[in-house]
C-alpha positions as CSV (number, residue, x, y, z in Angstrom):
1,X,184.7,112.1,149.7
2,X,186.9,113.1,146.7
3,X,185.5,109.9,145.0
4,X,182.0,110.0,145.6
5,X,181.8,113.5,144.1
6,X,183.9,112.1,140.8
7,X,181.5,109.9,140.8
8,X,178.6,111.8,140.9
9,X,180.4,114.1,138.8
10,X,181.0,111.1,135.6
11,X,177.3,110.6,136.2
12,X,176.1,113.4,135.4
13,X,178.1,114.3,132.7
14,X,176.6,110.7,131.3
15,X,172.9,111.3,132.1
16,X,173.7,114.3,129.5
17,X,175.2,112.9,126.8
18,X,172.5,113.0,124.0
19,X,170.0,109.6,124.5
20,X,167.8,107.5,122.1
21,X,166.7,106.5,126.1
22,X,163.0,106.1,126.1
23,X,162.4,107.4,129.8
24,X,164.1,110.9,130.3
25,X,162.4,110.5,133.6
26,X,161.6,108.3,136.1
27,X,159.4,108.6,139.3
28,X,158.5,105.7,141.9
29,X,157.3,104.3,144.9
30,X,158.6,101.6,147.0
31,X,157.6,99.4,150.1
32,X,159.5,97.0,152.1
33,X,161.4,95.6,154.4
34,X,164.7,95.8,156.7
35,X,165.6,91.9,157.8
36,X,168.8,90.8,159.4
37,X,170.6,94.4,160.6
38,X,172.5,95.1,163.3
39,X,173.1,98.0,165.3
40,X,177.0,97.9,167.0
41,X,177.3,100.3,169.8
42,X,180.1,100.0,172.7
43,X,181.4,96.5,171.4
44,X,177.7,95.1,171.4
45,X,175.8,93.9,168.5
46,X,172.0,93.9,168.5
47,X,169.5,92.7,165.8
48,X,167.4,95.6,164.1
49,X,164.4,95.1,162.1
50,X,161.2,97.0,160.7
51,X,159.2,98.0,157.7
52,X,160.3,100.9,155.4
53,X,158.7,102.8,152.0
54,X,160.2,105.5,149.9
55,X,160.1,107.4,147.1
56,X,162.9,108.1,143.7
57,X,163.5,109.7,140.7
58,X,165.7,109.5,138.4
59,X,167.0,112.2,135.1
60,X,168.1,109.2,132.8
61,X,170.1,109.2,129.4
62,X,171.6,106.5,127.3
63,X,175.0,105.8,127.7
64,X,174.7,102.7,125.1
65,X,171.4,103.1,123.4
66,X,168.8,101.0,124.0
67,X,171.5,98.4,126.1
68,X,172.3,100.7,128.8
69,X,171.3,103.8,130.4
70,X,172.2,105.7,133.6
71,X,170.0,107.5,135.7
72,X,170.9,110.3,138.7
73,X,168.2,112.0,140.5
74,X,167.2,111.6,144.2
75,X,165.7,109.8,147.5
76,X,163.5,110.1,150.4
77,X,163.4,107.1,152.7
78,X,161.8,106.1,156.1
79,X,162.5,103.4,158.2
80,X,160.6,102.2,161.0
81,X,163.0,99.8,163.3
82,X,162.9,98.0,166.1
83,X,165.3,96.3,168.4
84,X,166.2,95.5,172.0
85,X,169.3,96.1,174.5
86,X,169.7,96.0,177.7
87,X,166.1,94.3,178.4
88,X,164.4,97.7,176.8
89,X,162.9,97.9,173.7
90,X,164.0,100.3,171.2
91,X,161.9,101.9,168.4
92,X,164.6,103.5,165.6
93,X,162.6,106.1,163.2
94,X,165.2,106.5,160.4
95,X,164.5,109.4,157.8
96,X,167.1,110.2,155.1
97,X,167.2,111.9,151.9
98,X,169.6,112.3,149.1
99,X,171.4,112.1,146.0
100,X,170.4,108.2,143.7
101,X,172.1,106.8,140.8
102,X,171.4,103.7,139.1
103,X,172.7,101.8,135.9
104,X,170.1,99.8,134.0
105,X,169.9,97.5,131.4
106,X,167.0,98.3,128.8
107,X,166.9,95.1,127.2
108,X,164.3,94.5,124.7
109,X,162.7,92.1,126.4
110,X,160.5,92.9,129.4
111,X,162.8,92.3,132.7
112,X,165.1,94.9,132.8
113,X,168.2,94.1,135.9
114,X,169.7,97.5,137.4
115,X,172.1,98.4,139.8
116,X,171.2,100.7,141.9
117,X,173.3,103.2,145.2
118,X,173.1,106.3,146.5
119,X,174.2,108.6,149.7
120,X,172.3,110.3,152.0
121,X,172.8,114.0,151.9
122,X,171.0,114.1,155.0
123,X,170.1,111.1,158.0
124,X,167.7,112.0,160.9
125,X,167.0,109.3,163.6
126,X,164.7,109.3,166.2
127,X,165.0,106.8,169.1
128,X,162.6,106.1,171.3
129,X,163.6,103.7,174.4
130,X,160.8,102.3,175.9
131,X,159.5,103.8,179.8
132,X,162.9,106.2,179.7
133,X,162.3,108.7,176.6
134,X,163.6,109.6,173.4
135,X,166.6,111.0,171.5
136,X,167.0,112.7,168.3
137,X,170.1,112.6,166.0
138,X,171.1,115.0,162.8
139,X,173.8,113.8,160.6
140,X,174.6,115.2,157.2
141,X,176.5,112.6,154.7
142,X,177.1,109.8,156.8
143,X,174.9,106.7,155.3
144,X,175.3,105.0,151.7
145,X,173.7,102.4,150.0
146,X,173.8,99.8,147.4
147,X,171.7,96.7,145.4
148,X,170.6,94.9,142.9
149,X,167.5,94.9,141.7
150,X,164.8,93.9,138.3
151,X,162.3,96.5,136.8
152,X,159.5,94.7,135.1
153,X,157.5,96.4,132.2
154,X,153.7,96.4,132.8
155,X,152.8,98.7,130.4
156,X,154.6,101.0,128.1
157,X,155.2,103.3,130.6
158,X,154.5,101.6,133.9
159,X,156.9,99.2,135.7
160,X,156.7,97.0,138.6
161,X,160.4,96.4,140.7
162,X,161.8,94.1,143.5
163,X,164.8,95.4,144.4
164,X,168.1,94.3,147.7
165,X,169.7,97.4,148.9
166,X,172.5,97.1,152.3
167,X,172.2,100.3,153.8
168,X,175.5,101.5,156.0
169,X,175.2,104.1,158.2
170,X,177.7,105.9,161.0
171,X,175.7,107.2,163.9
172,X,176.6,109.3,167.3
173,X,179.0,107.7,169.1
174,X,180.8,105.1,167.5
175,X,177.8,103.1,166.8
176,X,177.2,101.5,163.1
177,X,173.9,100.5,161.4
178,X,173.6,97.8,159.1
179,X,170.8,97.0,157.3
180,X,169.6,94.7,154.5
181,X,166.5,95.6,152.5
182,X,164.1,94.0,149.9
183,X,161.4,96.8,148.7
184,X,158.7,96.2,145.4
185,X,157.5,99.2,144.1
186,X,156.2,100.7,140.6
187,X,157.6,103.6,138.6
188,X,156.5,105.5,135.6
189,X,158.7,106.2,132.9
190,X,158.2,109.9,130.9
């Protein structure tokens, strides 16, 4: 935990160093998908799945101007999940917000590569097991996430992205979710 708030800390004390940057801020959207996770609970492994969308925005200043700026701001995601045990279905509601860095390259040509990661401040799940009922968890800090992704410029303020993330995440009981993302989405830059 000591780390992750140095980190956060170095951040921010680079998002205020003075910037030639040409977005202060950022604010997007994003839509896509969770393939090949897992969900480990008791010693079993079970194959999770499902749509997601979100939302970010970044504060953003120029560590090395017009090569590379860093950004720190914040998340809200959902995830809609599926997957079965037991011979039941499962349907996993994941909602988390939090605390989102990334590092990108401002190249000056139009594809700009970033890496982007962030921790969930706070994780609620909703499980609903199929005929039986449902169960809601409330977890504070436990999930963190990283990727890779490639902001593409559109118009001078507009930019389209395709983005990975892997998305770890300690839940009740011993059990682990893994996920693997890819989301598009478009921000504007101010």
């Amino acid at each position: 935990m000591k780390k992750l708030i140095v980190i956060i800390a170095a951040f921010t004390v680079l998002v205020f160093v003075p910037s030639a940057s040409f977005a202060i801020v950022d604010l997007g959207v994003y839509g896509g998908y969770s393939f090949g996770g897992e969900i480990e609970v008791e010693n079993e492994t079970y194959d999770v799945m499902g749509p997601e969308y979100g939302f970010i925005g970044h504060l953003n200043g120029s560590v090395i101007p017009m090569i590379l700026s860093l950004g720190i701001g914040g998340f809200y995601q959902k995830s809609t999940l599926q997957y079965e045990a037991d011979n039941k279905d499962y349907d996993l509601d994941k909602t988390m917000y939090g605390l989102d860095a990334i590092a990108m390259l401002e190249l000056p040509i139009l594809i700009h590569p970033y890496l982007r990661g962030g921790i969930a401040i706070n994780e609620k799940l909703d499980i609903d097991i199929s005929g039986v009922g449902s169960e809601s968890y409330e977890k504070k800090f436990n999930s963190y996430y990283f990727g890779i992704g490639a902001a593409f410029t559109v118009f001078p303020m507009v930019q389209v992205f395709g983005e990975y993330l892997y998305n770890y995440s300690k839940q009740e009981e011993d059990a682990v979710l893994k996920t693997n993302s890819v989301h598009i989405g478009a921000r504007v830059n101010i």
